[in-house]
C-alpha positions as CSV (number, residue, x, y, z in Angstrom):
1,X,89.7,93.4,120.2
2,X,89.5,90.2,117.9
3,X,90.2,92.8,114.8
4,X,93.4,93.4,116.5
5,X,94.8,89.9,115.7
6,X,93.7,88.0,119.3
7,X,95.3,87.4,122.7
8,X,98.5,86.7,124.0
9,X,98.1,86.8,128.1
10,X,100.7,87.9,130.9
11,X,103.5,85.2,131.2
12,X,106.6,86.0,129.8
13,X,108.0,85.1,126.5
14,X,111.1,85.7,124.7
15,X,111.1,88.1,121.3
16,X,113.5,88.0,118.5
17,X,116.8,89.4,119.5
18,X,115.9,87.8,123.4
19,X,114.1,91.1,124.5
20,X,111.4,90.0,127.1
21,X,107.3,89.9,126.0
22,X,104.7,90.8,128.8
23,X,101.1,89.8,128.3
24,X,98.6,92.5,128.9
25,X,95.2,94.2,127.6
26,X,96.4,97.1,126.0
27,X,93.9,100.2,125.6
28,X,93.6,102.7,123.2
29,X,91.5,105.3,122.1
30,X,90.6,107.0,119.0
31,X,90.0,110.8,118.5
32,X,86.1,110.8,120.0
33,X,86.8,109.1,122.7
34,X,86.1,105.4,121.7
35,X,87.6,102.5,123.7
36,X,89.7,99.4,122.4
37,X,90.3,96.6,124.2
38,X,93.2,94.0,123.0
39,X,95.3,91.1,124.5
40,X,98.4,91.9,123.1
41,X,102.1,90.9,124.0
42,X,104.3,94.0,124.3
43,X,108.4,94.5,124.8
44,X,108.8,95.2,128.2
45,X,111.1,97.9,129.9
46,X,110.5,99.3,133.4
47,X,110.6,102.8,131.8
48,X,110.3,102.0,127.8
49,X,108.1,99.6,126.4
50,X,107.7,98.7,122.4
51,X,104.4,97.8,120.8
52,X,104.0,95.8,117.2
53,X,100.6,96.2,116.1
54,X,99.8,95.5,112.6
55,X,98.7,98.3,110.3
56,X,94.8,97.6,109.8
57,X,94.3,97.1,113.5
58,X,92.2,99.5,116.3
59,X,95.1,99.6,118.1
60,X,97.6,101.2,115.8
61,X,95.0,103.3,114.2
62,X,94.4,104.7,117.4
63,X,98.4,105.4,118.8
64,X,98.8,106.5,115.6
65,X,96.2,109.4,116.2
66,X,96.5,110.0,119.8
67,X,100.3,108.8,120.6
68,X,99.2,107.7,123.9
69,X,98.3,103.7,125.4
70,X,98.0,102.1,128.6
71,X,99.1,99.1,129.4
72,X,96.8,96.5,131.8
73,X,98.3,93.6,133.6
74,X,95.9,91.5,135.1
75,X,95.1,88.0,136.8
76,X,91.9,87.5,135.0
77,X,92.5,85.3,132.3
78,X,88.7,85.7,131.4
79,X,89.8,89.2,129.5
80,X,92.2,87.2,127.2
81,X,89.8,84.7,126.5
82,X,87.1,87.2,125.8
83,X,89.4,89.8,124.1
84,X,91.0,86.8,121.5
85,X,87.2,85.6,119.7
86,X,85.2,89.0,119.9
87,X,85.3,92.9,119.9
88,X,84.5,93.6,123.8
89,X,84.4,96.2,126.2
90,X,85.4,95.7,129.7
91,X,84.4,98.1,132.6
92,X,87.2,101.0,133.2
93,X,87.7,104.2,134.5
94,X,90.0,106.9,133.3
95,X,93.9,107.0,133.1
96,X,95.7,109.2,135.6
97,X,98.3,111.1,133.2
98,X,97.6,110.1,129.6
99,X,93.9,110.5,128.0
100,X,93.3,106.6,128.1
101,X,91.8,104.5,130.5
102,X,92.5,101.9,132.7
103,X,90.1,98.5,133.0
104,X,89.0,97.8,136.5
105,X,90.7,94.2,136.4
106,X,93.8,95.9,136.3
107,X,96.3,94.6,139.0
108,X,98.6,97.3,138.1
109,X,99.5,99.5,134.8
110,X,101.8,101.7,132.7
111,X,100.5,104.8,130.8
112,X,102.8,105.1,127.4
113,X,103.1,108.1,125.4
114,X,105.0,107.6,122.1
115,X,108.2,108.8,121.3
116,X,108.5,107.3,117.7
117,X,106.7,105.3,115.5
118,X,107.8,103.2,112.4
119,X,105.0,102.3,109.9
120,X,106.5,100.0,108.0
121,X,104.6,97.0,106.6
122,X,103.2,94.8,108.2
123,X,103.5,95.8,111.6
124,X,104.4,98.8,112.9
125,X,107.8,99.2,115.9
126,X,106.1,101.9,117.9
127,X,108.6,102.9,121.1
128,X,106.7,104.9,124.4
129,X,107.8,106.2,127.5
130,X,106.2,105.0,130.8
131,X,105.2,108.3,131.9
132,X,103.0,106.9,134.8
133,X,103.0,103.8,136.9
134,X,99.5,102.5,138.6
135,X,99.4,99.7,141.3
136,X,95.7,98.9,142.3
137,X,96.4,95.0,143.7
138,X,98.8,92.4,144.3
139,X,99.8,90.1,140.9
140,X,99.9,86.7,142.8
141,X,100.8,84.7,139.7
142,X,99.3,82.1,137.3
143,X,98.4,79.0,138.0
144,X,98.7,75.7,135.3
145,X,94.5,76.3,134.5
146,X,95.5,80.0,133.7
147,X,98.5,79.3,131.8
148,X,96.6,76.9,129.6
149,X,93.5,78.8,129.2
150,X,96.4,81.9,127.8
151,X,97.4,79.9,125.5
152,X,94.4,78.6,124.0
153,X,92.9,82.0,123.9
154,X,96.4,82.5,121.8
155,X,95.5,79.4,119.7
156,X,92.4,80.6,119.1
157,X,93.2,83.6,117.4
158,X,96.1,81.7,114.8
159,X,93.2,79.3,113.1
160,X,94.4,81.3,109.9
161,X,98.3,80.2,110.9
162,X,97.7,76.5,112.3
163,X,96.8,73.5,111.1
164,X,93.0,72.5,112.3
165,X,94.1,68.9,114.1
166,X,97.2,70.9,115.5
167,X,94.7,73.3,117.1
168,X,92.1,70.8,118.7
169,X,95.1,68.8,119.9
170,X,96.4,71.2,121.5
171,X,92.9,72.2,122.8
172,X,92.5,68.5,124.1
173,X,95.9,69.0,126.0
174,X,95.6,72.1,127.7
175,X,91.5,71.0,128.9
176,X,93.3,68.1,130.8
177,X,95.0,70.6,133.0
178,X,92.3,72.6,133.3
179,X,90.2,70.3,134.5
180,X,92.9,69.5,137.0
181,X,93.8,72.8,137.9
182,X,90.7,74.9,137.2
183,X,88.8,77.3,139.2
184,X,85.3,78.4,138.2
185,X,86.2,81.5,136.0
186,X,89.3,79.5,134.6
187,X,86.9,76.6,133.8
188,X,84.2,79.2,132.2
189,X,87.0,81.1,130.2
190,X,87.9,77.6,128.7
191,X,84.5,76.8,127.8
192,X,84.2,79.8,126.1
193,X,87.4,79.6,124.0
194,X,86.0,76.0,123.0
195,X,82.9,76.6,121.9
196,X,84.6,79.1,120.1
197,X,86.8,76.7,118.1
198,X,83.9,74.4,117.8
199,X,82.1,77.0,115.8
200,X,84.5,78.6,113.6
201,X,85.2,76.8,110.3
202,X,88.5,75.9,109.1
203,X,90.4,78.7,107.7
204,X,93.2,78.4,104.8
205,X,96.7,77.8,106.3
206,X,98.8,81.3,105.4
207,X,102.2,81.5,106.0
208,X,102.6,82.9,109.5
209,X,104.0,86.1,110.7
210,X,107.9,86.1,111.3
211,X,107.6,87.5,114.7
212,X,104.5,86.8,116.9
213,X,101.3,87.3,116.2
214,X,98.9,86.9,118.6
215,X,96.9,90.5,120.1
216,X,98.5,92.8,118.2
């Protein structure tokens, strides 16, 4: 969800230290049962993987209660878009090991249970255990049109972080190789992510997060 500080998508990034970033819709629930969605970059491990989230978001809130996640990847760059400007919920069914769920745009997915958890301000080091692997589909990879509309859904979640002109420059960039590049739900996503930017006021510039920020 938005409240959980936007989207990062899948392509790979490096982390602080070199430790590789995977770009995913994490899910987690709380203790009735409810559902959150958010794009969020975690540290990837085929059989470990570390999540940041900040304090006041859904997502730690919940793996603090529940000390389970699963982790989505997907090709639909849509869910980043959608998951970076608003609280959503996407269609899912339930997880095969841990009591989460798994969104039907899932290529594949890992279910996490926690194995520690470190609270300290601002954003939590939580450490989990792949305890089940899921593979619905093949990942066939990005193309330029997806890339760019990942990283304005990123952009559009760091107006608090970024100068205004840096972001609709960068906007203006990335919507040439969409319109290059684009398929229909690539074009739509961007659309949406614009209009977004179009109508959400300038925010004071803070001083940004030493590590990245963006869906967690």
């Amino acid at each position: 969800s938005r409240t959980d500080g936007g989207r990062r998508a899948r392509h790979h990034r490096g982390a602080p230290g070199g430790q590789m970033i995977i770009e995913s819709i994490l899910t987690t629930m709380d203790g009735r049962g409810a559902v959150n969605f958010a794009p969020m970059g975690v540290e990837w491990g085929e059989h470990d993987i570390v999540i940041k989230p900040f304090l006041e978001t859904t997502t730690f809130q919940n793996i603090q209660a529940t000390r389970v996640a699963v982790v989505n990847l997907t090709d639909d760059v849509m869910l980043f878009a959608q998951g970076a400007i608003g609280n959503v919920q996407f269609p899912a069914g339930p997880a095969q090991v841990v009591n989460g769920v798994v969104i039907d745009a899932a290529c594949s997915w890992r279910e996490l249970e926690v194995r520690s958890l470190d609270a300290t301000p601002p954003r939590a080091r939580i450490e989990t255990h792949v305890v089940h692997c899921g593979v619905r589909r093949e990942f066939i990879g990005y193309n330029r049109a997806q890339h760019a509309v990942l990283e304005a859904a990123i952009l559009a979640t760091r107006t608090h972080l970024l100068p205004a002109q840096h972001i609709r420059d960068e906007f203006a960039r990335l919507q040439v190789i969409v319109d290059k590049t684009a398929g229909p739900r690539e074009r739509e996503a961007m659309a949406l992510l614009t209009d977004y930017l179009r109508r959400t006021p300038p925010s004071p510039v803070l001083s940004p997060s030493p590590t990245h920020t963006v869906g967690e």
